[in-house]
C-alpha positions in Angstrom: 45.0 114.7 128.1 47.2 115.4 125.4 50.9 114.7 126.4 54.1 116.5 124.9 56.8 114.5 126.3 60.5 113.9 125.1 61.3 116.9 122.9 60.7 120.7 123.2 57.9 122.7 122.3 57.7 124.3 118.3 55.7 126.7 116.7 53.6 124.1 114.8 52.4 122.8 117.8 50.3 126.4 118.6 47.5 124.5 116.9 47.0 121.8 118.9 47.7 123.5 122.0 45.2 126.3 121.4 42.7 123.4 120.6 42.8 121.3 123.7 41.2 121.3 127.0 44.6 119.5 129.1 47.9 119.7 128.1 51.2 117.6 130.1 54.4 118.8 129.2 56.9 116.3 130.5 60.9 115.2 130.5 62.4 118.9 131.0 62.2 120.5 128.1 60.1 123.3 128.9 62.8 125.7 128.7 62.7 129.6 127.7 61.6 129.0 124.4 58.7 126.2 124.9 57.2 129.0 127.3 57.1 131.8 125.1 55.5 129.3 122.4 52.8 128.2 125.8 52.4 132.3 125.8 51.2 132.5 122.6 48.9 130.4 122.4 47.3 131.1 125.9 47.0 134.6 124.8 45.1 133.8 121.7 41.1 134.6 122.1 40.4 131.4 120.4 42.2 129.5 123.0 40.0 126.3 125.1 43.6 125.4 127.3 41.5 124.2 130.7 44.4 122.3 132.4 47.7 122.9 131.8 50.7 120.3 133.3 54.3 121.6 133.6 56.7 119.6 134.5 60.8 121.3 135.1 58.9 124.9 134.2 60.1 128.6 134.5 58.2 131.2 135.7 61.1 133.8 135.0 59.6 134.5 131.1 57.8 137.4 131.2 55.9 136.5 128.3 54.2 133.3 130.0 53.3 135.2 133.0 51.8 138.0 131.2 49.8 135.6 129.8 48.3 133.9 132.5 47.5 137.4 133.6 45.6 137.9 130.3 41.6 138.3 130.0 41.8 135.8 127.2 43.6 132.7 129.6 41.0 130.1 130.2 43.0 128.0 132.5 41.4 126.8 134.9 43.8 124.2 136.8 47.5 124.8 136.6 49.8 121.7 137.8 53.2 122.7 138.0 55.2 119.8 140.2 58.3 118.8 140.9 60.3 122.1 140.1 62.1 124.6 142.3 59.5 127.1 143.2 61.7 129.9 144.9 60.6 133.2 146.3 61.2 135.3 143.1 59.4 132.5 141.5 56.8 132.9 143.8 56.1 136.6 143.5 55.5 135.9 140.1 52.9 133.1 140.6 51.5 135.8 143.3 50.9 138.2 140.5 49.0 135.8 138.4 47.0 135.2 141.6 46.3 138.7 142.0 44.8 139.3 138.3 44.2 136.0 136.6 40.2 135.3 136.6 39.7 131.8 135.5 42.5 129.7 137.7 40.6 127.6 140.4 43.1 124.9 141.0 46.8 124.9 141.6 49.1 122.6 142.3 52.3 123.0 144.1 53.8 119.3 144.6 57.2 119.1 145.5 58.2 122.4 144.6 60.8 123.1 147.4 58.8 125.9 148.3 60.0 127.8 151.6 58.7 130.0 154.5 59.5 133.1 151.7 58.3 131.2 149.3 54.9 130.6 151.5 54.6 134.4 151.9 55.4 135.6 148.5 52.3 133.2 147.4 50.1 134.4 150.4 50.5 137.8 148.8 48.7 136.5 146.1 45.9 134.5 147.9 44.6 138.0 149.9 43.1 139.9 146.8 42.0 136.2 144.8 38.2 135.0 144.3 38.2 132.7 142.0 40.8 130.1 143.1 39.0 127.0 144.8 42.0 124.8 145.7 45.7 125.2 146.4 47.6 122.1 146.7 51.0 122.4 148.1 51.9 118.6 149.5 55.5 118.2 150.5 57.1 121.5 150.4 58.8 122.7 153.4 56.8 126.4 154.8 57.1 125.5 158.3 55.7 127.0 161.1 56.3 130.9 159.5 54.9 129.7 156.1 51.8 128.3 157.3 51.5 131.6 159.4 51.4 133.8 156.3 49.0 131.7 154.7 46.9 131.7 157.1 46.8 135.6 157.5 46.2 135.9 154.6 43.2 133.6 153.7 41.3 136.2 156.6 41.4 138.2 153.8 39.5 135.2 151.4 36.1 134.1 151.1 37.1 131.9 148.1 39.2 129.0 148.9 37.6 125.9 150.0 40.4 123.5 150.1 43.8 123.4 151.2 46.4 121.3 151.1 49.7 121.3 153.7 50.4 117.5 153.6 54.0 117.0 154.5 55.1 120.6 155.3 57.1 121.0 158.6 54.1 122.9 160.4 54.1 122.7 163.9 52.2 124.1 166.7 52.7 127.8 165.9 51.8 127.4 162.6 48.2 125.3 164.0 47.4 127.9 166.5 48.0 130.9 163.3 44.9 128.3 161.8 42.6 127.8 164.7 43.4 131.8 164.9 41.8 131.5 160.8 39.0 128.7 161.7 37.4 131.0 163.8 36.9 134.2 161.1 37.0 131.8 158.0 34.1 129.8 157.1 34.4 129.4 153.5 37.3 126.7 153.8 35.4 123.3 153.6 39.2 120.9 153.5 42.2 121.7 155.5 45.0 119.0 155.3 47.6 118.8 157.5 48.9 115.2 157.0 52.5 114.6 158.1 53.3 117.6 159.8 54.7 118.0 163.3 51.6 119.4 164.9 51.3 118.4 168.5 49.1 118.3 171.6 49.1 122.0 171.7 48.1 122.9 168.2 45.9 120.1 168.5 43.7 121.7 170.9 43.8 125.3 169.4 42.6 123.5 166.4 40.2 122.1 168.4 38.6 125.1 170.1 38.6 126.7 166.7 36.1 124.2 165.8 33.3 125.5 168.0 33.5 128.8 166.1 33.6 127.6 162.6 30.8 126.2 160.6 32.4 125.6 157.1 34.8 122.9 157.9 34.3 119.5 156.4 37.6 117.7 156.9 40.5 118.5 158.9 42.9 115.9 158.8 45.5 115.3 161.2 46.9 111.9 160.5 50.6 111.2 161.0 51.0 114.2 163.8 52.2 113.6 167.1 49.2 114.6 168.5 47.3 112.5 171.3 44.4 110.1 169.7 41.6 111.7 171.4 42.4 114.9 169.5 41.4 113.3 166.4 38.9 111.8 167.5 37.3 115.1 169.1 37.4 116.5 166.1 36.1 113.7 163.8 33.1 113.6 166.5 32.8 117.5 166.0 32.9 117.4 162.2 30.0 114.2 162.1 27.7 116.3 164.4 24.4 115.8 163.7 23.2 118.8 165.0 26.0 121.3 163.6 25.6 123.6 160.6 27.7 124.5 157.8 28.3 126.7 155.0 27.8 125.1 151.6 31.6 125.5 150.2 32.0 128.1 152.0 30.1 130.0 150.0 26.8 132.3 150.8 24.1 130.3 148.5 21.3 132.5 149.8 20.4 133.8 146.4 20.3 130.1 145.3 18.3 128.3 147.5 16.7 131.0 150.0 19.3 129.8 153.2 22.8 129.8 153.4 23.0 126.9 156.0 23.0 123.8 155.6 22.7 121.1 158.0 24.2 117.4 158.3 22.0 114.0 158.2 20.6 112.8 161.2 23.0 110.0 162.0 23.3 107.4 165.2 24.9 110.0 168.1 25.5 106.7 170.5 28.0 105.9 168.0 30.3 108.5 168.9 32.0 107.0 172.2 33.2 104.2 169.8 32.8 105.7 166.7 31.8 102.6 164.7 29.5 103.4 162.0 29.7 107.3 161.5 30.5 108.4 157.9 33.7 110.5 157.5 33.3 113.7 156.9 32.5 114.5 153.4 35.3 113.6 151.3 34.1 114.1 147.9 36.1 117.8 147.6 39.4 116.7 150.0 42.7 116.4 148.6 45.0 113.6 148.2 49.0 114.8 147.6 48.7 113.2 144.5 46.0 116.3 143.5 42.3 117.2 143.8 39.4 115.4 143.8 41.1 111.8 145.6 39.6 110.7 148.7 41.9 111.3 152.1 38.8 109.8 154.2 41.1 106.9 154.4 43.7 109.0 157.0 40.2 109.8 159.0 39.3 106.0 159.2 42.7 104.9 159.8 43.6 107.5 162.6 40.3 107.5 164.5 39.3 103.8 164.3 42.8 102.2 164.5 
């Protein structure tokens, strides 16, 4: 990844930008000007910009945001952390959701993102099918937040992973997701680490389960919710005999079925639960970004 760190962006550096699959732009100096210079050369046809890290950004320059809405944008991860992602903010991003075509990860770390925050950005997850991941650990949606997010991923048949580590959800927001779980079955991660779910949410979250076939990992670890919770669900997850939805994702055309079942595995393991693989972790989503294992929260949580 090619790193611009320590001064601000200049014209002369279109070039390399244009001619890079991952940029990080670091130290806070991507102010007005660097982002009308990131505009020009995401807007250019000849642009191969993949992955593009911002750190202290501003989504208030119309030119940058037009250009993430452009046909010729060929980002594909945007990774904006650690910067004050308000509700006008957030409208914007919603608009690039609604009408960018290539973005299928973004990454909302510590972005002080609020309940009208959250909604402004579900706005922009209703009408999106290419966007595979959203990441927004330790923000602060709360119960509300999670609510609108959950509406409107009814409305989605793309996203397969979500992350909600550290967000102030409790049980309202759980039941708006067990209310999701049981439409939605394109969703394969949903991570609720360090939240304030308890017994209640818990067990909506549960019950959800038996209607849903696309979940691979719900994580739970670090709520106050009873032990056996988890563990009902880790057991429902690792089922042997339960079916799931490849990503979420109807792969009929592919391979002539769009089911797809689980290994056999052991089933007298499940009263101790010694033995039985977590559930896939290959796609979940560490806070850190996408792609890091949080099987570890599984094996922690359920085998103590």
């Amino acid at each position: 990844m090619k790193r611009l760190t320590g001064r601000g962006l200049e014209p002369s550096d279109i070039p390399d930008i244009i001619n890079s699959k991952e940029i990080d732009i670091d130290g806070g100096y991507t102010i007005e000007e660097d982002m009308k210079i990131l505009a020009t050369a995401l807007s250019d046809e000849t642009c191969k910009l993949e992955r593009l890290q911002l750190h202290y950004f501003s989504l208030k320059v119309k030119e940058f945001i037009e250009a993430l809405k452009s046909k010729h944008c060929t980002l594909k991860t945007l990774h904006l952390y650690e910067n004050k992602l308000n509700a006008e903010h957030a409208k914007e991003l919603a608009e690039v959701l609604q009408e960018n075509r290539s973005i299928e990860t973004v990454i909302l770390n510590e972005c002080e993102i609020d309940c009208a925050a959250a909604k402004a950005i579900a706005m922009g997850l209703e009408g999106n099918d290419t966007l595979r991941t959203i990441n927004m650990w330790d923000n602060n949606i709360g119960d509300e937040g999670g609510r609108a997010l959950a509406e409107a991923l009814k409305k989605n048949t793309a996203l397969q992973t979500l992350n909600l580590w550290g967000n102030q959800i409790g049980n309202m927001g759980a039941e708006a997701f067990a209310d999701l779980l049981r439409e939605n079955n394109s969703l394969r991660d949903l991570i609720f680490v360090y939240n304030k779910i308890g017994d209640d949410g818990g067990d909506e979250l549960v019950n959800a389960l038996e209607e849903n076939e696309g979940i691979r990992n719900l994580d739970l670890f670090g709520n106050p919710v009873d032990h056996s919770i988890i563990t009902d669900i880790y057991c429902m997850i690792n089922n042997p005999i339960r079916s799931y939805y490849e990503g979420g994702l109807n792969m009929e055309d592919e391979r002539g079925s769009g089911v797809k079942t689980f290994e056999p595995i052991d089933t007298s393991c499940f009263s101790i639960l010694k033995g039985v693989p977590t559930a896939d972790s290959e796609s979940t989503a560490s806070p850190t970004g996408v792609g890091e294992l949080s099987g570890c929260c599984w094996t922690e949580a359920v085998m103590g």
